[in-house]
C-alpha positions in Angstrom: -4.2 14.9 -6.0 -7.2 12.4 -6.2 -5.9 8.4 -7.0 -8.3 8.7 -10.0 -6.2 11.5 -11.8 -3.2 9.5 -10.8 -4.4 6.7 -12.5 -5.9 8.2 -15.7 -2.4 9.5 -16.2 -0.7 6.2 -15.5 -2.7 4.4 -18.6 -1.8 7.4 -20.9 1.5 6.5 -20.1 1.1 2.7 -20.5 -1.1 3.6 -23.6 2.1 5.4 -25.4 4.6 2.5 -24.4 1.9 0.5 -25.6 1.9 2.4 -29.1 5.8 3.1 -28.6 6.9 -0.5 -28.5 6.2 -3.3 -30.6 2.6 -4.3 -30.0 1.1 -7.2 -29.2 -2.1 -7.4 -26.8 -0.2 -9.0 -23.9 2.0 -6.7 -24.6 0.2 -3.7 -24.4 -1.7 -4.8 -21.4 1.5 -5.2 -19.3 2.7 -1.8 -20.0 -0.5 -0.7 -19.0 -1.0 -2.2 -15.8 2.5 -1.6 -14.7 2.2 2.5 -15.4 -1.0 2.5 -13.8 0.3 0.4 -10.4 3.2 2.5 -10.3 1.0 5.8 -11.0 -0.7 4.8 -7.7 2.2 3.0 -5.8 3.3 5.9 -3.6 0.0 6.2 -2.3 0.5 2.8 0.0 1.6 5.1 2.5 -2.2 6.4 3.4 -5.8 5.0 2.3 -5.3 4.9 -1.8 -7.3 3.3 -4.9 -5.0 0.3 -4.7 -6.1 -0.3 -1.1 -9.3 0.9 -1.1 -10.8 -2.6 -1.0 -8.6 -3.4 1.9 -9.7 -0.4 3.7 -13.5 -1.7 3.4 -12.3 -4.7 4.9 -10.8 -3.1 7.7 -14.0 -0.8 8.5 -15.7 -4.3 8.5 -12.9 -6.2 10.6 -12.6 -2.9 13.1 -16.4 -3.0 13.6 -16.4 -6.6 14.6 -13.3 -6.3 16.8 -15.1 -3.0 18.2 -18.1 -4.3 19.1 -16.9 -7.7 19.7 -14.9 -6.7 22.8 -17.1 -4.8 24.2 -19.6 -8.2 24.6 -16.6 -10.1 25.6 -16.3 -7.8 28.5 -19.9 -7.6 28.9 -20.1 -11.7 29.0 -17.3 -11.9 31.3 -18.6 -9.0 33.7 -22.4 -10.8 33.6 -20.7 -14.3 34.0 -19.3 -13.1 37.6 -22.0 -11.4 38.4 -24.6 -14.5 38.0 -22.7 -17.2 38.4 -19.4 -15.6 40.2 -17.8 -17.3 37.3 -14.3 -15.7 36.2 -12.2 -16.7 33.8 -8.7 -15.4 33.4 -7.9 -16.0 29.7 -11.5 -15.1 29.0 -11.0 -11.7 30.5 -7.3 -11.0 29.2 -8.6 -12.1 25.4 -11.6 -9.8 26.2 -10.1 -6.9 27.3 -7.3 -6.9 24.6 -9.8 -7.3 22.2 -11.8 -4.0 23.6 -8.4 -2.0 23.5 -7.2 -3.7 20.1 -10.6 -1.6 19.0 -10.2 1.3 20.9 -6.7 2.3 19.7 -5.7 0.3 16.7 -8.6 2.0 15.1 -9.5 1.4 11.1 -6.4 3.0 9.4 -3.9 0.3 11.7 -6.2 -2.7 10.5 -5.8 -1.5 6.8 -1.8 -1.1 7.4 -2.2 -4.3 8.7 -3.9 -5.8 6.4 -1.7 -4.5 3.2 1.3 -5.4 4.9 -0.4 -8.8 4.9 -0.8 -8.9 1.0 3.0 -7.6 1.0 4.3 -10.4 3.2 2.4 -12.7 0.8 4.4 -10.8 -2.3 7.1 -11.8 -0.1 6.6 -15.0 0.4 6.1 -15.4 -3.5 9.1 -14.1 -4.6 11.5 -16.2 -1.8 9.8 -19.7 -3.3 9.9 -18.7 -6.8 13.4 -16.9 -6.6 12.6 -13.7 -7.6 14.3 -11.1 -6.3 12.1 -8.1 -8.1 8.8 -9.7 -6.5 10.6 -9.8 -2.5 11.4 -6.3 -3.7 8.3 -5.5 -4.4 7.3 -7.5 -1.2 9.0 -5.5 0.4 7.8 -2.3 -0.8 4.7 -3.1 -0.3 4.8 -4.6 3.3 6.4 -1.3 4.4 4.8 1.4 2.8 1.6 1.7 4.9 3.7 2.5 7.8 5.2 5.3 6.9 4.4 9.3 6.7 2.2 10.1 4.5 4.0 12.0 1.6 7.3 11.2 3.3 9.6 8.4 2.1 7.2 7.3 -0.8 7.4 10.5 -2.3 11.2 10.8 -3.0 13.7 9.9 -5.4 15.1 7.0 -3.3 11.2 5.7 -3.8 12.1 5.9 -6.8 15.3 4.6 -7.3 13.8 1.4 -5.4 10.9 1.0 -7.6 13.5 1.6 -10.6 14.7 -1.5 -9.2 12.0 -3.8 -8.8 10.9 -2.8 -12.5 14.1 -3.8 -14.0 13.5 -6.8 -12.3 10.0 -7.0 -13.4 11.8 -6.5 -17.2 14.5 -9.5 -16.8 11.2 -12.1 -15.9 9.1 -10.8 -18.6 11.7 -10.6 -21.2 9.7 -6.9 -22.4 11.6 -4.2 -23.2 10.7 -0.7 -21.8 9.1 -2.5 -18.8 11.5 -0.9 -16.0 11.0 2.8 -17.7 7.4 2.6 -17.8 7.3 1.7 -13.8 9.6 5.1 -13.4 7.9 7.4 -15.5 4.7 5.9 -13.8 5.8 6.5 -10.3 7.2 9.7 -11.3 4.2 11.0 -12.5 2.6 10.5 -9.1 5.4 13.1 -7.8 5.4 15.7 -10.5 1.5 15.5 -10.2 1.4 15.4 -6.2 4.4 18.4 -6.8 1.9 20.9 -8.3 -0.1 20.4 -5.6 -0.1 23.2 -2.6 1.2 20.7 -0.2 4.0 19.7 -2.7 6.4 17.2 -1.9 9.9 16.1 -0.2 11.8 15.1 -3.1 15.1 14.7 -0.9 13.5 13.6 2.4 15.4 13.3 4.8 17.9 14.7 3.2 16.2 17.9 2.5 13.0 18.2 4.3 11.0 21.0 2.7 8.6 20.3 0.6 9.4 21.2 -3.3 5.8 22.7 -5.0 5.5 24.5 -8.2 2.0 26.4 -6.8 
């Protein structure tokens, strides 16, 4: 299912906490923004709305790697050809450079570069002693590496984000915080669930995918 019909339906739900819940417009705006994170949350494992920006990045940073080696390896092959000029680090930088571009490839450089924010999540939550936000660190550090539609699309998912929300509700002192992250990020698996490809529910524990189509 597209990321923008898993976000539509993660403001509906922030928009009835919103109304739910006594309302204030700080108030309403944090129930809003976490459904609609968590509506798109277990999509860090593969290219998503939340990381589209990073992905744009990555096209950028995989051409210049790309194309960068391949003149690194061209300057160091015309270097000992002219001059017989050879430089060892030169050529080791070069070539791993070349074969960075050749197999990392766009989709690594976005992993990598969300697993960056993540670390920085991370780093966050360890200065400020908060253990929701290494959670969510965490979460978000990992995610891109994994199967697409495999551990981010199961309960444990979302017993962990569960987790990180109830956190999320201690530091805000906002009542109804922790079940608007669930319902969110369960949306994203009932929705992905009507889908034909469905979804492992119970992976790895029960590897079939569960689909109501």
């Amino acid at each position: 299912m597209k990321g923008s019909t898993h976000l539509a339906i993660g403001i509906v739900i922030g928009a009835a906490a919103a109304a739910y819940y006594p309302f204030t417009p700080l108030n309403a705006a944090a129930y809003v923004g976490v459904a609609a994170v968590s509506a798109l949350s277990a999509d860090l494992d593969g290219p998503s709305i939340l990381s589209s920006k990073l992905g744009k990045l990555s096209k950028l940073l995989y051409t210049l790697v790309h194309g960068g080696g391949w003149l690194l390896v061209g300057a160091v092959a015309y270097l000992y050809a002219a001059d017989h000029y050879f430089n060892l680090k030169l050529a080791i930088f070069s070539i791993a450079a070349l074969l960075t571009g050749l197999f990392a490839g766009r989709g690594a450089i976005r992993n990598f570069l969300v697993t960056v924010v993540g670390g920085g999540l991370l780093y966050g939550g360890v200065l400020s002693n908060m253990a929701w936000l290494i959670g969510l660190g965490l979460f978000v550090g990992i995610a891109p590496w994994l199967k697409h539609r495999g551990m981010t699309h199961t309960v444990w998912a979302v017993i962990a984000w569960g987790a990180i929300g109830y956190g999320l509700e201690r530091e805000l002192q906002l009542e109804g915080i922790m079940r608007v992250a669930v319902i969110g990020y369960v949306s994203h698996l009932v929705a992905d669930t009507l889908t034909p490809s469905g979804v492992k529910w119970l992976y790895p524990i029960y590897k079939k995918s569960i689909k109501l189509l």
